[in-house]
C-alpha positions as CSV (number, residue, x, y, z in Angstrom):
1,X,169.9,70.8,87.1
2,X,168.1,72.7,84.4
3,X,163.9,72.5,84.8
4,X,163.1,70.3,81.9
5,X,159.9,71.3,80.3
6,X,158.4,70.7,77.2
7,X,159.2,71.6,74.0
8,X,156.8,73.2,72.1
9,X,156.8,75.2,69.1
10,X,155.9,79.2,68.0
11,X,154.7,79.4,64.8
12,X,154.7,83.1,62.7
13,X,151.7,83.2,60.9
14,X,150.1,86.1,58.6
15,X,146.9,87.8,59.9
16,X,145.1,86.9,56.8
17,X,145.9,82.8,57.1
18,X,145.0,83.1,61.3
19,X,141.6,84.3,60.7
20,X,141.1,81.1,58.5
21,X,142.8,79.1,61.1
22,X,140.5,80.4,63.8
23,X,137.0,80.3,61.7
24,X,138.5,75.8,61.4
25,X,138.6,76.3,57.5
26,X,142.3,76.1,57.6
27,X,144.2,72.7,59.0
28,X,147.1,72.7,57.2
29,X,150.5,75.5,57.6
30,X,152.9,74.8,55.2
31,X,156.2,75.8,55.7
32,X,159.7,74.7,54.2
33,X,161.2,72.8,57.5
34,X,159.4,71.0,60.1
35,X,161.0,70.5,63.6
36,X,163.1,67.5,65.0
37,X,159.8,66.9,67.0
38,X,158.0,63.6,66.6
39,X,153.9,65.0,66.5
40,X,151.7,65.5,68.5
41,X,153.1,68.2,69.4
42,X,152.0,71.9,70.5
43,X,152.3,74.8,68.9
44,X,151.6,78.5,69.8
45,X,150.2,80.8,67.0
46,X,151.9,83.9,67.2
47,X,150.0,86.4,64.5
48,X,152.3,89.3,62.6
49,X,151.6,92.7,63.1
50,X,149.3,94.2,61.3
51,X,147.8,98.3,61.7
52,X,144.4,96.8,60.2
53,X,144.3,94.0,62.6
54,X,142.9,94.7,66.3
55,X,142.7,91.5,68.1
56,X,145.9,89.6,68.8
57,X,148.2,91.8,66.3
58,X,151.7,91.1,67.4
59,X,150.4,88.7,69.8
60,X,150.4,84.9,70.6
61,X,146.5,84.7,69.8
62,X,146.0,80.4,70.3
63,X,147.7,77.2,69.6
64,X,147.1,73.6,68.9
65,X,148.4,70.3,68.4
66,X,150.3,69.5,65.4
67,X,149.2,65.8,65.0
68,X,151.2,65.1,62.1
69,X,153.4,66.4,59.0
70,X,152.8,66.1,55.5
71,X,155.7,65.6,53.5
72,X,155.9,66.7,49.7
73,X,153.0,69.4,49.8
74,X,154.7,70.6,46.2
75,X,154.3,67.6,44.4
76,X,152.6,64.2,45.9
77,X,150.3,66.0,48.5
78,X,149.3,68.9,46.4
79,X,145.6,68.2,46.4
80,X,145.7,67.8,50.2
81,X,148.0,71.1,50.8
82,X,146.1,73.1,48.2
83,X,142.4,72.3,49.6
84,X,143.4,72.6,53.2
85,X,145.7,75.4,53.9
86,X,143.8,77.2,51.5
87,X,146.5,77.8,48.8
88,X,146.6,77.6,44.9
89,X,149.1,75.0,43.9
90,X,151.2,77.6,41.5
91,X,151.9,79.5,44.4
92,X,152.9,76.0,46.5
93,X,155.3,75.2,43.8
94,X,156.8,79.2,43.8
95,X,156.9,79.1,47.1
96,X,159.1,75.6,47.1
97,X,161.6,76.6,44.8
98,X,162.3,73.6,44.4
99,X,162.5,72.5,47.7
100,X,160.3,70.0,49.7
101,X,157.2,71.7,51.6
102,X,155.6,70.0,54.6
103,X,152.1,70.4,55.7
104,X,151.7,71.2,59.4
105,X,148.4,69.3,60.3
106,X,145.9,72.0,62.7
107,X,144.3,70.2,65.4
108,X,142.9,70.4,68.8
109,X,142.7,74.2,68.4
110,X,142.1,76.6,71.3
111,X,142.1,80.3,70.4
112,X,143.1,82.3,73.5
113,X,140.1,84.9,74.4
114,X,143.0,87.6,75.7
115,X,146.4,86.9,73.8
116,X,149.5,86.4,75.0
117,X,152.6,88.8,74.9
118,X,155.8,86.9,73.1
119,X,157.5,88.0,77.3
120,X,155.2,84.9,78.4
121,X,157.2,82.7,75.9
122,X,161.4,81.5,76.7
123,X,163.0,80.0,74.2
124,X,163.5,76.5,74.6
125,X,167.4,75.5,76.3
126,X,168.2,72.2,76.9
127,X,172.3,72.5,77.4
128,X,173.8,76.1,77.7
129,X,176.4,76.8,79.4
130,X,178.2,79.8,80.7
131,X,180.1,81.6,77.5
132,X,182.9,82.5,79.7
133,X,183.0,79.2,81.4
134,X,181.4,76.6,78.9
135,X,182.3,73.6,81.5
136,X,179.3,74.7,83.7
137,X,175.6,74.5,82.8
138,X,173.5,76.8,84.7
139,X,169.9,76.6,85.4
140,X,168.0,77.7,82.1
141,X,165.3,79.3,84.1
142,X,168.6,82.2,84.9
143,X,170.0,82.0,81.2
144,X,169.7,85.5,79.5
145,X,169.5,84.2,75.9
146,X,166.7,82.5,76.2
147,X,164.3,85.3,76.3
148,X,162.5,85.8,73.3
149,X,162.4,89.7,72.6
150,X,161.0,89.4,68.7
151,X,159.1,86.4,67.0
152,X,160.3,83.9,64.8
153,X,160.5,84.5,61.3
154,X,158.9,81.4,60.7
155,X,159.1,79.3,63.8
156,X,161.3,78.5,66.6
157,X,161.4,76.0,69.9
158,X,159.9,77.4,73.1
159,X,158.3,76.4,76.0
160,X,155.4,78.7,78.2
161,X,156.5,80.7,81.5
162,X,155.2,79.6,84.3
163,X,153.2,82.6,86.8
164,X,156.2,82.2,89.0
165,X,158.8,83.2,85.8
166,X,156.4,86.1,85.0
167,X,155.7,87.4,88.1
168,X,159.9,87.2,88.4
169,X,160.2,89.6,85.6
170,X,157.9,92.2,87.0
C-alpha cells in the first residue's frame, strides 16, 4: 500500500519577488492556475537561479501556508492583486491575456535559515502503476518518476522526503 502523505505544493518564484516575500511586503503570488487543493495548504518556495543571487539560488529557500485563493486578480481583485503582490495592474492584465489570474494568499511564512536542495522534494504519486504491468501499483516511495530532477516552471504537487528517504539515496 503506497505511504500516503500530504500533498503539498512547489512554487517557482523569481529572486526579485522572494526577497519581497521574505522581507512580508509581499502576500499575494499570482499565477494563471491554482491547484485542485482546497487551502490551507503548504507550499515550498523554490527561488530560480540567479548568478547575482547568493542565498537560496536554485534552492527551496521557505514555504508557507496558502490560506486562500483570489479569484479574478485581472479584473474584480485588481486593487487587492496590485497592492499586495506588488504588481502594476497593466502588467496583471498583460500577463492574463485574457485569462483569469488567481491570487495565492502568503501566510504563516517560515524562511529556511539553510535551503533545501529540489533531491529533498518527490513529486507527489497517489496511483502509479508499473508501465509494463499497469494492473499493479507499487509503493510510491520505489517509483522512479517521482523524483524531481528540475523545478517546476511554475508549480507542481509534491510532498517533503523524510531523513529515512534521504539518507536512502546517499
Amino acid at each position: 500500500m503506497p505511504n500516503m502523505k500530504n500533498k503539498a505544493v512547489l512554487i517557482s518564484i523569481n529572486p526579485e519577488w522572494c526577497e519581497l516575500i521574505a522581507s512580508g511586503e509581499k502576500t499575494i503570488e499570482l499565477r494563471k492556475t491554482k491547484p485542485k487543493l482546497k487551502p490551507p495548504f503548504k507550499c515550498y518556495i523554490y527561488m530560480t537561479k540567479d548568478k547575482k543571487q547568493q542565498y537560496g539560488s536554485g534552492k527551496v529557500i521557505g514555504e508557507f501556508v496558502c490560506d486562500c485563493i483570489l479569484s479574478h486578480c485581472e479584473m474584480a481583485n485588481a486593487d487587492i492583486a496590485e497592492q499586495q503582490g506588488f504588481v502594476h495592474r497593466e502588467k496583471i492584465l498583460s500577463y492574463s491575456k485574457g485569462q483569469e489570474v488567481y491570487g495565492w494568499h502568503i501566510s504563516d511564512l517560515v524562511i529556511y535559515d539553510n535551503p533545501k536542495a529540489l533531491q529533498q522534494f518527490n513529486r507527489y504519486c497517489n496511483n502509479c502503476s508499473f508501465p509494463i504491468l499497469p494492473f499493479q501499483v507499487p509503493p510510491c516511495d520505489n517509483c522512479p518518476s517521482r523524483e524531481l530532477t528540475h523545478p517546476p516552471q511554475s508549480w507542481c504537487y509534491v510532498e517533503e522526503q523524510t531523513r529515512s528517504e534521504q539518507n536512502a539515496k546517499m
